[in-house]
N, C-alpha and C positions, 0 to 999 in steps of 0.2 A: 552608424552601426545598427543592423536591424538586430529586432529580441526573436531569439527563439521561442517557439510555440511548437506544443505537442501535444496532440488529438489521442485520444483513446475510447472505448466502449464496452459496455459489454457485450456478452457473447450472441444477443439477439439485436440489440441495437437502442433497447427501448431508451437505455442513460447514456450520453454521448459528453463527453467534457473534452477544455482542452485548456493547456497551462502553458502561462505565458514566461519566460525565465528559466533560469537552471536549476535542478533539484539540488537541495541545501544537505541530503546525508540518501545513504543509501544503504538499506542493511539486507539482510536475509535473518528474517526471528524462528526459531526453533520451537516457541514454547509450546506446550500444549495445548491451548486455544488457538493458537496460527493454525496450528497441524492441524487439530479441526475442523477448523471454520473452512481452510482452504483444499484442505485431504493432503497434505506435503507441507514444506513450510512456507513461509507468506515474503519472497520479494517485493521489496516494496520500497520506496520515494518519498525522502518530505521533503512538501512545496509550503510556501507561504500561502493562507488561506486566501489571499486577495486574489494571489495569480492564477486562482482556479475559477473557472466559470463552467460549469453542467446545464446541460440540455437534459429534458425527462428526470426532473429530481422527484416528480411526483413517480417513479416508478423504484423508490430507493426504501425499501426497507433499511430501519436501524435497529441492530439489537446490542442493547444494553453489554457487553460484555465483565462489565465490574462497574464499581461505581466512579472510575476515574479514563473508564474509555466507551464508546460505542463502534460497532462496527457497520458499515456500510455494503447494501448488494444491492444488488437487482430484484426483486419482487416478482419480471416474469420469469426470465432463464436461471438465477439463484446466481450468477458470478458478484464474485467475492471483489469487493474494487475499492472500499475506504477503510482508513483507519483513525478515527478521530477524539484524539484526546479532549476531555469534556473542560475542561480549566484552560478558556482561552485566554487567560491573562498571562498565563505563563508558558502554553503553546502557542505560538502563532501559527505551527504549520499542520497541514493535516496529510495524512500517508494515505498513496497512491498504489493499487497492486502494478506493479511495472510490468505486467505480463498483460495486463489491460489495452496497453499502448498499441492506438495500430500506426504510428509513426515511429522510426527509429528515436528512442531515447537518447544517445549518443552520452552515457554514464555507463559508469562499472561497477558493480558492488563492490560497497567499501567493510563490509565486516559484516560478521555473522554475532547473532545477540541469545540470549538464552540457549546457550549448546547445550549445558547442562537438563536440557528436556529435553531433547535431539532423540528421534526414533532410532533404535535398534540398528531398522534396514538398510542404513546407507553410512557414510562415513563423509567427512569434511577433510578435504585435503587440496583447494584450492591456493592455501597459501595465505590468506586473508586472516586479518586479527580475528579473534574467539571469544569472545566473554562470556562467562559461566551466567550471569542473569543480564 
């Protein structure tokens, strides 16, 4: 049985990764820093941090976002692509913008997280569990 592997990058090319295995959860987060950081909110994949390997990590800006996560881009084009909780004893995995991917993912979002921040403009009505935080 061969492992799936799925390549992605940003939008210019400089950070190039690709992860080996299936993504272990899959949400859409509504909060207010997702919104931000990404301009909508942040689909997004956890892999187990082993099964990731990146190409141009020297081109990844991390900005602190609290003191229990940092967020990952790209340095040239600005695209939005980690999500990395900072306590890896108790995370192993780190969040992938799934919109990054330029192979088919072959997952489906499994829930949407912080609705309760959820903008104004649009509405949820996929069908998908909802959790207020």
């Amino acid at each position: 049985m061969t492992e799936n592997k799925y390549k992605g990058s940003c939008l210019c090319g400089a950070v190039q990764f690709e992860v080996s295995g299936a993504f272990e959860t899959t949400d859409a987060c509504h909060c207010n820093q997702c919104r931000k950081w990404t301009g909508h909110f942040l689909a997004s994949g956890e892999v187990p941090r082993s099964s990731l390997s990146i190409n141009g990590s020297e081109n990844i800006s991390w900005y602190h976002s609290s003191e229990k996560v940092r967020r990952g881009f790209c340095s040239k084009c600005g695209s939005s692509l980690f999500f990395d909780p900072l306590d890896t004893q108790k995370h192993h995995w780190i969040g992938i913008a799934l919109g990054s991917f330029d192979t088919p993912t072959e997952t489906t979002l499994g829930q949407h997280i912080f609705v309760a921040e959820k903008g104004d403009y649009y509405e949820i009505n996929d069908g998908l569990p909802q959790n207020e935080h």
